[in-house]
C-alpha positions in Angstrom: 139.7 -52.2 53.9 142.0 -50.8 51.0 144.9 -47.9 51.2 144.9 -44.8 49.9 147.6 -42.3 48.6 147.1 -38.7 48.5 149.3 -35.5 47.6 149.1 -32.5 46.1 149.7 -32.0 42.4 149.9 -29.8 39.4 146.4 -28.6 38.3 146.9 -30.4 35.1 148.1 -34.0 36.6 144.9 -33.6 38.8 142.8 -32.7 35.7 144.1 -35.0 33.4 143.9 -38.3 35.6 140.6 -36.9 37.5 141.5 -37.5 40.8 138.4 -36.1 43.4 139.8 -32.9 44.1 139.3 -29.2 46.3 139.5 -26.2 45.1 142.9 -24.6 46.8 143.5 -21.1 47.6 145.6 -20.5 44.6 143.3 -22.2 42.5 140.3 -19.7 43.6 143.0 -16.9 43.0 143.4 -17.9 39.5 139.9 -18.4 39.0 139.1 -14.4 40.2 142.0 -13.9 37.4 140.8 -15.1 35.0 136.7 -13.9 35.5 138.9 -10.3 35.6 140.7 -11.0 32.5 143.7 -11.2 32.1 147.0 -11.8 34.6 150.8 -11.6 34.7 151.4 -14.4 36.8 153.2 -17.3 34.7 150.7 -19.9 35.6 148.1 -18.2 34.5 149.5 -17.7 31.3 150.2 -21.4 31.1 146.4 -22.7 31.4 143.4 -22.9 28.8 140.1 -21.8 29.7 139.1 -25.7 30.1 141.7 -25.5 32.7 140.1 -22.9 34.6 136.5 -23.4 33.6 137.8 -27.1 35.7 138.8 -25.3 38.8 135.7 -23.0 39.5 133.7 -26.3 39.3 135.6 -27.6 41.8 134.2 -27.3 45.7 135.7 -26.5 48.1 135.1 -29.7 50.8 134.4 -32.6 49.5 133.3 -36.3 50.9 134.8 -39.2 49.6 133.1 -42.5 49.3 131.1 -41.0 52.7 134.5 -41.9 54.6 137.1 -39.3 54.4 136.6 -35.3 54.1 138.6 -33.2 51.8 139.8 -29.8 52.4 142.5 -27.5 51.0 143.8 -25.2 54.2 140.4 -25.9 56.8 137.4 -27.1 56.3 136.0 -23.6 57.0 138.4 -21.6 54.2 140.8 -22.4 51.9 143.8 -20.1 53.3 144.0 -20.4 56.3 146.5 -22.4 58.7 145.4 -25.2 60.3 147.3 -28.2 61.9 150.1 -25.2 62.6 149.9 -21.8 63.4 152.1 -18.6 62.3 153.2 -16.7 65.7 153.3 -13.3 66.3 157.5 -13.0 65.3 157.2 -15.2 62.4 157.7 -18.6 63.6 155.8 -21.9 62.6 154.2 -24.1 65.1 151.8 -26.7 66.1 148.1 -25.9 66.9 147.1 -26.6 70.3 144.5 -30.1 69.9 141.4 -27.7 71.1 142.0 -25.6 67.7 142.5 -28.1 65.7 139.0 -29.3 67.7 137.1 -26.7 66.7 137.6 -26.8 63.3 136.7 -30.4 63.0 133.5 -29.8 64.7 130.4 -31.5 62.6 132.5 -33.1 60.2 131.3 -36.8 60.3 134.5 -38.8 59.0 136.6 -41.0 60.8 139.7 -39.2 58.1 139.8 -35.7 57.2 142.7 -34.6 54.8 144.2 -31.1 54.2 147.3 -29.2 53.3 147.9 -25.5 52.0 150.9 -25.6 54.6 152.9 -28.0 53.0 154.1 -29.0 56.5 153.4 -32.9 56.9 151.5 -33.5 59.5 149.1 -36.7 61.1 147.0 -35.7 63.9 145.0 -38.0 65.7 141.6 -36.0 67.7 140.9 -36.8 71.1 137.8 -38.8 69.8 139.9 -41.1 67.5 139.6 -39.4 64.2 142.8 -38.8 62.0 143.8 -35.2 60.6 146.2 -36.4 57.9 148.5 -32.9 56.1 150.8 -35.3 53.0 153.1 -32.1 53.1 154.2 -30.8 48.9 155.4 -33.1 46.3 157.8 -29.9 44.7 158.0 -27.2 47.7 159.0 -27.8 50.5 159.9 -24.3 51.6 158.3 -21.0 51.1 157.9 -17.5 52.7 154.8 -15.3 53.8 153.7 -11.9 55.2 150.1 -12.5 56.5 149.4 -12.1 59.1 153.4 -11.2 59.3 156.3 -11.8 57.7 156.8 -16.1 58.2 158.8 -18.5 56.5 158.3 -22.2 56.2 160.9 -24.5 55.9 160.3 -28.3 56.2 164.0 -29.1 56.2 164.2 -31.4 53.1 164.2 -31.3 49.8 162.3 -34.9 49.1 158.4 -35.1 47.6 156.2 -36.3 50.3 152.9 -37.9 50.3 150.7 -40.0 52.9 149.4 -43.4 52.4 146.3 -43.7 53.9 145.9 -47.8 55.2 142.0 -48.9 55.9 141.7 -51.9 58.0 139.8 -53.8 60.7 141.9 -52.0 63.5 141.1 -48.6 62.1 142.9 -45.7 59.9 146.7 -45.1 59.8 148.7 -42.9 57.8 152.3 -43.2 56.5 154.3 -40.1 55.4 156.5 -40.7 52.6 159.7 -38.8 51.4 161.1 -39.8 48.0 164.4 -38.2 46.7 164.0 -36.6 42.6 165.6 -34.9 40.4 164.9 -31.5 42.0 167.7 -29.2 40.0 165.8 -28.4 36.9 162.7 -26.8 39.1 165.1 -25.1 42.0 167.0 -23.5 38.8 163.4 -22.1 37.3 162.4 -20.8 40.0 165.5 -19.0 40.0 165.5 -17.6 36.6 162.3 -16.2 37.9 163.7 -14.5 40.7 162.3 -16.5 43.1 165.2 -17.0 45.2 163.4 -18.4 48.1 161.5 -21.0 46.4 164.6 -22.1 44.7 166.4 -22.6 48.2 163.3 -24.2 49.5 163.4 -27.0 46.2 167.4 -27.8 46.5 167.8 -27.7 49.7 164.2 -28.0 51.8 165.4 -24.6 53.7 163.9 -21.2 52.5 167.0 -18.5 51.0 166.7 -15.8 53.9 
């Protein structure tokens, strides 16, 4: 019995406090960066090589304590959408439970947790085992264009994380939204020109 909490953060907080962690899609993009040599992107410019040399160690799955499985988008690749789907005129919804199925196929854990959405999600198999998604703790919004053009928009500006809760009945989650001072990052992301990330941080809708 115990509980849990899990979120995504910062590759530094993650790093620094060494919480068991997956390497994400934007992680392996950095990494490819960085074996090329150099990149504009700001975040790249803002790590160390112990930084990266910490994320290309990092796999891609990962079991925890032999109890819960660890993914980033699926548990068979790190970009791709899971628990929701991106329709053919841009809109966001739920995956039918057989998808979702199929995916989970082999993976013996009674808890399997994933994100790259940032759409907070608990699904519960047909079999009885939990798909837990603990949403973004700083964006809750974002656009796309692959497979074409999509925007997600979670509809508030709030962190959000899951608490996981082990007991004698069983797993639960709990999805959590906590209220911050969100100003300072929806006006860098401005000064950046990205408009749409800015929208998504102060308001939880994406800028259109």
């Amino acid at each position: 019995m115990g509980r849990w909490c899990y979120s995504f953060n910062s590759h530094l907080e993650r790093q620094a406090r060494g919480f068991p962690s997956v390497r994400g899609d934007q992680d392996r993009i950095l990494v490819e960066l960085w074996q090329a040599g150099s990149s504009t992107r700001s975040d790249f410019r803002q790590l160390e090589r112990k930084h990266f040399e910490w994320m290309a160690s990092m796999p891609p799955t990962l079991m925890y304590r032999e109890q819960v499985f660890l993914c980033h988008a699926s548990p068979r690749d790190d970009a791709e959408f899971w628990l929701d789907y991106i329709t053919s005129d841009g809109g966001v919804r739920a995956s039918p439970i057989e998808t979702i199925e199929s995916a989970a196929e082999g993976i013996d854990a009674q808890v399997i947790l994933c994100g790259h959405t940032h759409i907070p999600r608990v699904v519960r198999l047909r079999n009885g085992r939990m798909v837990v998604n603990p949403g973004s703790v700083g964006l809750p919004g974002y656009d796309g264009r692959v497979p074409v053009p999509y925007v997600v928009e979670v509809g508030t500006s709030h962190a959000c994380y899951a608490i996981l809760d082990h007991t004698r009945a069983g797993w639960s989650a709990t999805l959590r939204y906590v209220p911050y001072d969100n100003a300072p990052m929806a006006e860098l992301a401005r000064s950046k020109g990205m408009h749409t990330w800015a929208s998504a941080i102060a308001t939880g809708w994406a800028e259109r």
